[in-house]
C-alpha positions as a printed NumPy array, in Angstrom:
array([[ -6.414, 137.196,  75.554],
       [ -5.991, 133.788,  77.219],
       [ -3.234, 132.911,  79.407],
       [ -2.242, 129.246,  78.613],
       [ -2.785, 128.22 ,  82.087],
       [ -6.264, 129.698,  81.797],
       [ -6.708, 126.991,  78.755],
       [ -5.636, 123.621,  80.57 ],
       [ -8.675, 121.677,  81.738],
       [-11.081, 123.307,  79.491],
       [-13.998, 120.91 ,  77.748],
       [-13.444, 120.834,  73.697],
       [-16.608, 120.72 ,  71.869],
       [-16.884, 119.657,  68.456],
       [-19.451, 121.837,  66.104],
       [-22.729, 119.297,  66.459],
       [-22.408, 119.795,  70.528],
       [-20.161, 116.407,  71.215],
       [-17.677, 116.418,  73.709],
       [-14.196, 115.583,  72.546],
       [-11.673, 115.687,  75.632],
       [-10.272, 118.269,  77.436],
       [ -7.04 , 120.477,  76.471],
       [ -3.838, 119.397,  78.282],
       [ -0.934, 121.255,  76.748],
       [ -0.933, 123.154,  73.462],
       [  2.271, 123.024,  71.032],
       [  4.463, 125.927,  69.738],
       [  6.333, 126.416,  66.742],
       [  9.455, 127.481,  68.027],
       [ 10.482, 129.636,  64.923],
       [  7.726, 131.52 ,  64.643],
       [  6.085, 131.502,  68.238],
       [  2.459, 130.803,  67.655],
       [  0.199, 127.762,  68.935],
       [ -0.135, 125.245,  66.353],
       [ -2.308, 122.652,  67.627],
       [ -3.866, 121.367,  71.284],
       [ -2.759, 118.294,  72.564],
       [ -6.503, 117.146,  73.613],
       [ -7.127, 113.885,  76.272],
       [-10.146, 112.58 ,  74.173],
       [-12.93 , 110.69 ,  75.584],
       [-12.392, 106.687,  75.807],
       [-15.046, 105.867,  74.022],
       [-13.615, 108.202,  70.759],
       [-10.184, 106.452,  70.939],
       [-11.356, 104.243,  67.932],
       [-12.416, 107.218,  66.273],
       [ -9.05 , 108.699,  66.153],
       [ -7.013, 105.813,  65.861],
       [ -5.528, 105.855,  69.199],
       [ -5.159, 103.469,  71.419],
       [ -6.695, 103.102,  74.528],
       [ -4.063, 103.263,  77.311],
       [ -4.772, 101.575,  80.896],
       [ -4.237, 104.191,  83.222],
       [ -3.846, 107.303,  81.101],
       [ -6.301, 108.574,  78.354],
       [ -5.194, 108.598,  75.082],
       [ -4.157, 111.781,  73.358],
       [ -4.277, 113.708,  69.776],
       [ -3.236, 116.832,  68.761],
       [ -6.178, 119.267,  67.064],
       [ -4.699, 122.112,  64.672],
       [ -5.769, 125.622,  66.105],
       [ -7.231, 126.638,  62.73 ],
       [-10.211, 123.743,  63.555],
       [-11.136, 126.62 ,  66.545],
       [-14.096, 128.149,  66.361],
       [-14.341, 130.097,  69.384],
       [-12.972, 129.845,  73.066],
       [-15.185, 130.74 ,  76.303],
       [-16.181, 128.582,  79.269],
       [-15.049, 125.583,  76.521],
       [-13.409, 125.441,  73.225],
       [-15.502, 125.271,  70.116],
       [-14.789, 123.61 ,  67.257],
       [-15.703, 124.117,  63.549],
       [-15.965, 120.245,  62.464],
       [-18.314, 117.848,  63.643],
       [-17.247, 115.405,  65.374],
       [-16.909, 112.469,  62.515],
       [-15.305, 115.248,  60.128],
       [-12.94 , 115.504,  63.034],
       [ -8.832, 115.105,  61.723],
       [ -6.532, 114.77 ,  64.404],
       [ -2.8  , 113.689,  65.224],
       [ -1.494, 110.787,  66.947],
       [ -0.051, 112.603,  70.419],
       [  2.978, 110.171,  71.977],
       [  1.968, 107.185,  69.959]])
């Protein structure tokens, strides 16, 4: 098992081998304790993608649902490709 400290900086990965960001925080359901999603700084260039703006100093971030991961070792693999990707607006 992971601790969540272990987690923060690691590379996310969609399923055809794209990068998508890098995990930053993850968010809890605080009724039922579990991880429900990753809050995930995506690339600047995927902003678009996601329908997130791009910010000027800060890079913009969505949440990913923990049931998209497929696996978790030196990075965190996804099950979607990239442009199957659904994602939530983080701090819009």
């Amino acid at each position: 098992m992971e601790k969540i400290s272990d987690l923060k900086g690691k590379s996310i990965i969609s399923a055809d081998g794209k990068s998508v960001g890098r995990l930053v925080d993850l968010s809890i359901d605080e009724v039922k304790w579990r991880v429900t999603s990753m809050v995930v700084e995506v690339e600047p260039a995927l902003a678009a993608l996601f329908g997130a703006k791009k910010k000027l100093l800060k890079a913009p971030r969505v949440k990913i649902g923990v049931d998209k991961v497929e696996l978790i070792g030196d990075v965190v693999k996804l099950h979607d490709n990239l442009q199957d990707l659904k994602v939530e607006l983080h701090g819009v």
